[in-house]
N, C-alpha and C positions, 0 to 999 in steps of 0.2 A: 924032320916032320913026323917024328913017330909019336904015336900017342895021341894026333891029332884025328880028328875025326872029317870023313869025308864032306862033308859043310866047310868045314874049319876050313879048308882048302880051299874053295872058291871065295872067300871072304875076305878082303882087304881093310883092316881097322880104318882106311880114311876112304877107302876109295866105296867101301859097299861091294854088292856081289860081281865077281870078276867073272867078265864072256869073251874070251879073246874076239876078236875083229873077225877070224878065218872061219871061227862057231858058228856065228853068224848068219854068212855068209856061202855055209858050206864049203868054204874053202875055195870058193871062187874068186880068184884075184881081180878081172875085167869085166867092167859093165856091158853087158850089148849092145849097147849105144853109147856116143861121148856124150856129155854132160859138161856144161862149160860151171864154173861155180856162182855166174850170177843168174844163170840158165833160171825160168820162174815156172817153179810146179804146179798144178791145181788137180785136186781130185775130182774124178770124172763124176762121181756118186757118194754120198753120202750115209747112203745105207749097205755096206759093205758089213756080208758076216765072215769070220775066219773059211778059209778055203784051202785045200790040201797043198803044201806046200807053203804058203804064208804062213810068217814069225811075228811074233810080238812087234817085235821090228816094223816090219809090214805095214801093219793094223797102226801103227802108234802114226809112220809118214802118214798113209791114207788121214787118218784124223787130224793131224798138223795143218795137213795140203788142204784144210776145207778152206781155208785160204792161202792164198796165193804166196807163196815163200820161195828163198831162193833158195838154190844147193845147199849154199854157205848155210843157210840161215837152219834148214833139218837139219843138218850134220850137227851143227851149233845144240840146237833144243833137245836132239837127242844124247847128244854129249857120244855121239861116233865121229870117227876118222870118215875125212870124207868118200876116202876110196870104196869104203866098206857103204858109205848110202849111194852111192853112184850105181853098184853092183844091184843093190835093192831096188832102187828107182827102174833099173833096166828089167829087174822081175815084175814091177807095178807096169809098165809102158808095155812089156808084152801081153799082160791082163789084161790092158785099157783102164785101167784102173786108173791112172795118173795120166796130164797131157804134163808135157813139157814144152814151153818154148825158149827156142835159143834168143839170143841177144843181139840185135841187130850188128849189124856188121856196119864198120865205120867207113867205106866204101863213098859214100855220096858228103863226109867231110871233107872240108878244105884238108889241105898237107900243113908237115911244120912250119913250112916258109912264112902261110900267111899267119901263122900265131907269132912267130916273131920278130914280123915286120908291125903286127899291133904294140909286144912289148916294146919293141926300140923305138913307135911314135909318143908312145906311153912315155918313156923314160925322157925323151925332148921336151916333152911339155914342162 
């Protein structure tokens, strides 16, 4: 790498400018809340300016979330790993800045039996 100029360094020919995940993030591995990945975000407000502490990062979910997305779905548009928006999400959620809700719980579904008691009348007919 000598001779290379400090740009040159963050700069991948295919990939564009390189942020590791931990930069981010500050090097926080775990969100302060669990986030399941179909979990649906929505930003609380829409006139959010930069605030101490908020990343680009930040600013970009908040402006995604003006509608309603899932986990999967930031991580995806932002083109992050999703551990690393999980982590973000739980810095927006301490703001209030984002609501999250989880995913219903399949509690009040029938069990497997009765799905495979419809397949095997299924297959008689």
């Amino acid at each position: 790498m000598q001779g290379e100029s400090t740009q040159d360094q963050w700069v991948d020919d295919h990939a564009g400018p390189v942020v590791r995940p931990y930069a981010v993030t500050r090097g926080r591995a775990r969100p302060v809340g669990t986030f399941d990945l179909i979990s649906l975000v929505t930003a609380t407000r829409a006139d959010v300016t930069p605030e101490a502490g908020l990343g680009p990062e930040h600013m970009a979910i908040i402006g995604l979330c003006q509608r309603m997305q899932s986990v999967a779905e930031v991580a995806a548009h932002l083109d992050l790993p999703v551990g690393t928006v999980r982590v973000l999400l739980g810095d927006l959620v301490e703001r209030s800045l984002v609501q999250v809700r989880e995913p219903r719980t399949t509690a009040g579904l029938p069990d497997d039996s009765v799905f495979e008691a419809v397949i095997n009348g299924l297959r008689a007919l």
